[in-house]
C-alpha positions as CSV (number, residue, x, y, z in Angstrom):
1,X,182.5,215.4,166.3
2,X,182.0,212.2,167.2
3,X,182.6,209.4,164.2
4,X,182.4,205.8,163.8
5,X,185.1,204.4,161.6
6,X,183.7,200.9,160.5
7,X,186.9,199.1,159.4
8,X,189.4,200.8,161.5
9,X,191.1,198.3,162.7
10,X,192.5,198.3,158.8
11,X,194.9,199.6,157.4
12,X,193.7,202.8,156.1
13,X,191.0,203.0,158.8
14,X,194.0,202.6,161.6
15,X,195.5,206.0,159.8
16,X,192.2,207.5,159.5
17,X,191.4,206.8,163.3
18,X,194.7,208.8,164.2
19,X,193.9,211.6,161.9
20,X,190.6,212.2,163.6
21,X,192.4,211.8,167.0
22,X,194.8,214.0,166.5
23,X,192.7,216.5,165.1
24,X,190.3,216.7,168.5
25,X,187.7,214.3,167.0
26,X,185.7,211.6,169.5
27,X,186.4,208.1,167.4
28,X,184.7,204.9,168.0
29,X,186.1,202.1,166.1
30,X,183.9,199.3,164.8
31,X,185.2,195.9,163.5
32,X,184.9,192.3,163.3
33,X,188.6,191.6,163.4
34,X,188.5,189.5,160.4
35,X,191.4,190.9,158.8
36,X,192.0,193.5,160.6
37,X,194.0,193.9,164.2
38,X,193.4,194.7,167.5
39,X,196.5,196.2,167.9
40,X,195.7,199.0,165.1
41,X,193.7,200.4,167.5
42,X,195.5,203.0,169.1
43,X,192.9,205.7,169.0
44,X,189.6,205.8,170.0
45,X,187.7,202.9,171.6
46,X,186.9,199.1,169.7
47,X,183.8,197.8,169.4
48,X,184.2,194.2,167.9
49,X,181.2,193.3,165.9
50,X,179.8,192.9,162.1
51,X,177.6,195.2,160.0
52,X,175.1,191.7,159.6
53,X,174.4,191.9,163.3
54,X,171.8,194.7,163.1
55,X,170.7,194.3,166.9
56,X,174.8,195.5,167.6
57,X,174.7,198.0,165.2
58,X,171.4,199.4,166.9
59,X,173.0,199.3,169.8
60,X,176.0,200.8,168.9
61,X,174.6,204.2,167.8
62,X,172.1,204.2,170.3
63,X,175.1,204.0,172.6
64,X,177.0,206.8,171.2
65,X,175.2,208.8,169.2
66,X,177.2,209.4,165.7
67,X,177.4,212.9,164.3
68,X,179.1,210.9,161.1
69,X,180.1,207.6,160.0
70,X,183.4,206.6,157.3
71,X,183.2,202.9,155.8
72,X,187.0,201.4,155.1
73,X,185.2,197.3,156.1
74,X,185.0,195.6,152.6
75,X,186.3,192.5,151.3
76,X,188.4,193.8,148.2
77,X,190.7,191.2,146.7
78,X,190.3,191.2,142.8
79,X,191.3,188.0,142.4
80,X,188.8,186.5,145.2
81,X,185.7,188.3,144.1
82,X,185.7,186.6,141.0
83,X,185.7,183.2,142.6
84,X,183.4,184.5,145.7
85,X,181.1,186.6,144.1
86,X,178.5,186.2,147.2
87,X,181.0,186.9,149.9
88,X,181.4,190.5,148.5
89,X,178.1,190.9,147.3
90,X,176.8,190.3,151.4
91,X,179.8,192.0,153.0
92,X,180.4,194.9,150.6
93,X,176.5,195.9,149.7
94,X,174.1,194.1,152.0
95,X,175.8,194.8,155.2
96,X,176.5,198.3,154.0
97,X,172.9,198.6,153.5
98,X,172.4,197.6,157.2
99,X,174.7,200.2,158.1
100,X,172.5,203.2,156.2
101,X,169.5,202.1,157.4
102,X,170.7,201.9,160.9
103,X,172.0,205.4,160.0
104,X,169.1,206.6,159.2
105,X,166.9,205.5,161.9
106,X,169.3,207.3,164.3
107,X,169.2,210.6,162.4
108,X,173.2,210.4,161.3
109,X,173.1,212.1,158.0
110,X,177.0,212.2,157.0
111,X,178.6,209.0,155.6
112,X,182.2,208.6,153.9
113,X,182.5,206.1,151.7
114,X,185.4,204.3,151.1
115,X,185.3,203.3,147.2
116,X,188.0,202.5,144.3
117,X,189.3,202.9,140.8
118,X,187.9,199.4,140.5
119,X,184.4,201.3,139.2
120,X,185.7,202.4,136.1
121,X,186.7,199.0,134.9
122,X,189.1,199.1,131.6
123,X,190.2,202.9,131.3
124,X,189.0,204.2,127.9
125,X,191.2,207.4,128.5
126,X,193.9,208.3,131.6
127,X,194.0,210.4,133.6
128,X,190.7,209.2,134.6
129,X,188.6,211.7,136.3
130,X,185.0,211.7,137.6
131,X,183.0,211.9,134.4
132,X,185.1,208.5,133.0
133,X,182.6,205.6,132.7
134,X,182.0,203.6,135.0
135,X,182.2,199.9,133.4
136,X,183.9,197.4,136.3
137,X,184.7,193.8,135.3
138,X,185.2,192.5,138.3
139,X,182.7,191.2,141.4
140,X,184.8,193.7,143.5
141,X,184.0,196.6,141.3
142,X,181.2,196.2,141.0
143,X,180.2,195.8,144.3
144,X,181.7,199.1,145.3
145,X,179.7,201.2,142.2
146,X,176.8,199.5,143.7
147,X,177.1,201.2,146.9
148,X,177.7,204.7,145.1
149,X,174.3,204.0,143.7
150,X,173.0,203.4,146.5
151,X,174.2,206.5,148.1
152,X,172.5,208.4,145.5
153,X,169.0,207.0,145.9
154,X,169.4,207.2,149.6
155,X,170.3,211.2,149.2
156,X,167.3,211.8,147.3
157,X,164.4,209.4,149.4
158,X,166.5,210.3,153.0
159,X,168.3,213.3,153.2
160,X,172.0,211.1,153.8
161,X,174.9,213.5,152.5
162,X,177.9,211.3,151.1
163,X,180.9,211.7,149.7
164,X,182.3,208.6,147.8
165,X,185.9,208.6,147.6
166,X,187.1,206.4,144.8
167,X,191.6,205.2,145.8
168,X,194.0,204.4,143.3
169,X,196.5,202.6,145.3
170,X,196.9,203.1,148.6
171,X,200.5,203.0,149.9
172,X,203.2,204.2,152.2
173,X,202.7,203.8,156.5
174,X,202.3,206.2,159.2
175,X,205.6,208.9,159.4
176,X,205.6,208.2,163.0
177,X,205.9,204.6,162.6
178,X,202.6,203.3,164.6
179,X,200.7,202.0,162.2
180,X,201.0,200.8,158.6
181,X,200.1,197.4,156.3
182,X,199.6,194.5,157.5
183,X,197.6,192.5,154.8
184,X,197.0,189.0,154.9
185,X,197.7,187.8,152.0
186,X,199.6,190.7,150.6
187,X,198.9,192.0,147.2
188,X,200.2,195.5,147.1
189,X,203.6,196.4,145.1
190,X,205.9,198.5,147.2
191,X,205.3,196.4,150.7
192,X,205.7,192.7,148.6
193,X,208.8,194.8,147.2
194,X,210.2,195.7,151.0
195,X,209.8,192.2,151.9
196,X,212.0,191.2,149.6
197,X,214.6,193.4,150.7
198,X,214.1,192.8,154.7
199,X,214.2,189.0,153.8
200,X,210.5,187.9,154.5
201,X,210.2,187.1,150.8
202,X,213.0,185.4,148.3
203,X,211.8,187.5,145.4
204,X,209.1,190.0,143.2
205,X,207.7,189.4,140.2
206,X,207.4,192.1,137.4
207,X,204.1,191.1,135.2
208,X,205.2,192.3,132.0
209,X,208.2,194.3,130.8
210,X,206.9,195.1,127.6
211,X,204.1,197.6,128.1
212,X,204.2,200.8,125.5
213,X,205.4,202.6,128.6
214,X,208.8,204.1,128.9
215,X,210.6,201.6,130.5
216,X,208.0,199.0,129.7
217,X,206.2,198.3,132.9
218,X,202.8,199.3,133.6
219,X,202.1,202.7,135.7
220,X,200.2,202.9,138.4
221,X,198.8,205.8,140.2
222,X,200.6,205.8,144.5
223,X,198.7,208.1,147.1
224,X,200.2,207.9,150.5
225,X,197.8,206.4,153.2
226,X,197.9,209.6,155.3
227,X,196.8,211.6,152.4
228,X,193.8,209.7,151.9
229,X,192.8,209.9,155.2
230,X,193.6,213.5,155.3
231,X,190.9,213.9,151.7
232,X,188.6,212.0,153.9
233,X,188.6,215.2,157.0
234,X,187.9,217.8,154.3
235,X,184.9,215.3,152.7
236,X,183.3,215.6,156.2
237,X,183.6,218.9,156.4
238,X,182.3,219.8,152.8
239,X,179.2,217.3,153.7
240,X,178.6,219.9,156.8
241,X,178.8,222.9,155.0
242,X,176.9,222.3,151.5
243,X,173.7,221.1,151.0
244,X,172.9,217.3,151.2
245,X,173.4,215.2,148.4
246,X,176.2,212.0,146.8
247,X,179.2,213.0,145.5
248,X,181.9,211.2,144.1
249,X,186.0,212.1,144.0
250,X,189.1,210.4,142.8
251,X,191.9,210.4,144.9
252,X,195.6,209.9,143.3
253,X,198.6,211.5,142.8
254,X,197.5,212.6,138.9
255,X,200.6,211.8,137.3
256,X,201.6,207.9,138.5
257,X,205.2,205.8,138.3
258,X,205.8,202.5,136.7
259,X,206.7,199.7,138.2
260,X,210.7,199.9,137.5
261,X,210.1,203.4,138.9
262,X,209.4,202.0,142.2
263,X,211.7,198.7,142.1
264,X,214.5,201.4,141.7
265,X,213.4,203.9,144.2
266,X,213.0,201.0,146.7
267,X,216.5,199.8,146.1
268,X,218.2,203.2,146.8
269,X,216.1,203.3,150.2
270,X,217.0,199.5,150.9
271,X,220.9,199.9,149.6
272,X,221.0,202.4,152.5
273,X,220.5,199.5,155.2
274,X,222.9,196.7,153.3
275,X,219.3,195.2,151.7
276,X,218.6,194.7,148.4
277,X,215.8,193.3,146.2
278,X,215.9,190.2,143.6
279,X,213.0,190.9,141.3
280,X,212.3,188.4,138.3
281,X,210.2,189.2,135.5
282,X,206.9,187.4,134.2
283,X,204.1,187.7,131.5
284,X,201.8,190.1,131.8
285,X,198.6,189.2,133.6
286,X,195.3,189.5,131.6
287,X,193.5,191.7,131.9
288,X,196.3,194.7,133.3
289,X,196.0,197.9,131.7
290,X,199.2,199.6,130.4
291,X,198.6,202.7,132.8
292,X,196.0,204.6,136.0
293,X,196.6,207.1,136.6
294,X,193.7,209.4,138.9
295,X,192.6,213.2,137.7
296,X,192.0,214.5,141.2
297,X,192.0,218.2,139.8
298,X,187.8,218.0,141.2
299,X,189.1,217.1,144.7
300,X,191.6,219.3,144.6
301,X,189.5,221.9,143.9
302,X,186.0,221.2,145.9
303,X,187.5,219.8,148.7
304,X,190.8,222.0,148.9
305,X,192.8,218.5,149.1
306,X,196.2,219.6,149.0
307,X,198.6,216.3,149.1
308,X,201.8,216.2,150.9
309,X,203.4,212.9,150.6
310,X,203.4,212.9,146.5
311,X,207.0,212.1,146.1
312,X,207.4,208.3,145.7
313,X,210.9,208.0,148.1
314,X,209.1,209.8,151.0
315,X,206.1,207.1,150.4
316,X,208.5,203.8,150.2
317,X,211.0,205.0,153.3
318,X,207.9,205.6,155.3
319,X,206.9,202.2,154.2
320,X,210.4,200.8,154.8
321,X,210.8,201.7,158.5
322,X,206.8,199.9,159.0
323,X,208.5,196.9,157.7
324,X,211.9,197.4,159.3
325,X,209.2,197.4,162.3
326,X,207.1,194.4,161.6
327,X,210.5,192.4,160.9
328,X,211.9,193.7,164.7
329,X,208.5,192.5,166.0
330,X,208.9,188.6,164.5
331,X,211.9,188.5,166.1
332,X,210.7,189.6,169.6
């Protein structure tokens, strides 16, 4: 096939763009660079452009002509959406919406959507699987359940199959070492945690050490990056072979690991290389739930989605020798 991977100049759509490679699939890569990198993409060819140009986007799949298209380009800092609203309301659903419609004019019925636990707002119950509701409290969230939406109305008035494929946290870096996270400003745990130890960051904070968890820190659900990519190859495949329609998974690991869980994992990895990792402890942040953890039983089971990176060492050394990699490069 031949797919456009909007966003692949990510991180996840970098991984994703290999996947397809690898697996004898024609990728085009479109991205406006804006936080993601040139240098991500090592497979397939880079368009540079935005999903608000419409002209380039008609362009672009008149050029190539898309048997499917996967969406990773979306603004989706928590933290950001609250005070930007707008920005992710334009980016995340407006342009998006450009993006379908181009779709649609140019007879491209498959569409992966790249979506997040950020739907379901405050769990009411965990593991949360697809029938949970759907409640977000955030600008972010909310953006991303308005897209689902969308996809639904846009089955039913236009025949566009989708699969919406909703990530816990995303982790871990390509097992061959090309590619991996590179996020400007950082916000995930285990790579702010590995910068500690390769000396790119003096120290990590723990929100919270009094959660009704075992050790007291909150859980959190980890899915290594090539995993998700690897759920988003079936979901194209299940598009072709059923009948057209939206549908919605949750991708995670099903049983998740605190946060001491991972501070101690990472300094076992990092003690092996003479590195270790000062962490100081804070109070919680509002609004952090005690645990997420994914139910990905439906995923499982529909999509055949069998996980192969689900123990948390593999995921942090993988991660490990990307930053061993990024710290080699600052020094070049």
């Amino acid at each position: 096939m031949k797919i456009l991977i909007v966003g692949g100049a990510g991180y996840i759509g970098s991984h994703m763009s290999k996947l397809l490679v690898k697996s004898g699939h024609e990728v085009i890569v479109l991205d406006n660079l804006s936080t993601g990198f040139r240098k991500n993409v090592k497979y397939g060819e880079l368009v540079v452009g935005d999903l608000a140009d419409i002209g380039l986007l008609e362009n672009v799949f008149s050029t190539y002509q898309f048997d499917a298209v996967m969406h990773f380009a979306a603004n989706s800092l928590v933290g950001e959406s609250i005070k930007e609203p707008a920005k992710y309301y334009r980016n995340n659903v407006a342009n998006t919406i450009n993006l379908l419609d181009v779709m649609i004019n140019h007879s491209v019925k498959y569409f992966i959507f790249s979506s997040t636990a950020a739907t379901f707002g405050n769990p009411k119950y965990s593991p949360i699987d697809e029938h949970h509701p759907q409640h977000p409290i955030n600008p972010y969230g909310m953006s991303k359940l308005m897209v689902e939406n969308i996809l639904k109305d846009y089955a039913s008035a236009y025949d566009l199959s989708s699969v919406s494929l909703r990530y816990f946290n995303a982790c871990g870096a390509d097992p061959e070492g090309e590619l991996g996270e590179m996020h400007d400003p950082e916000t995930h745990l285990i790579p702010l945690v590995l910068q500690v130890a390769s000396g790119r960051k003096k120290e990590i904070t723990v929100f919270g050490s009094d959660y009704p968890t075992d050790d007291g820190t909150c859980i959190r659900d980890y899915i290594h990056v090539v995993d998700l990519c690897q759920a988003h190859l079936l979901a194209i495949e299940y598009l072709i072979k059923n009948k057209s329609g939206a549908y919605s998974f949750n991708l995670g690991s099903g049983h998740g690991f605190s946060v001491q869980e991972v501070l101690d994992a990472s300094s076992l990895i990092v003690k092996r290389y003479n590195a270790s990792i000062f962490v100081q402890y804070g109070d919680k942040r509002p609004g952090d739930p005690d645990r997420l953890v994914a139910d990905s039983i439906l995923a499982r089971k529909i999509l055949g989605w069998k996980p192969q990176y689900e123990c948390l060492e593999t995921i942090i050394e993988h991660a490990w020798r990307w930053e061993l990699e990024l710290v080699k490069r600052k020094k070049q």
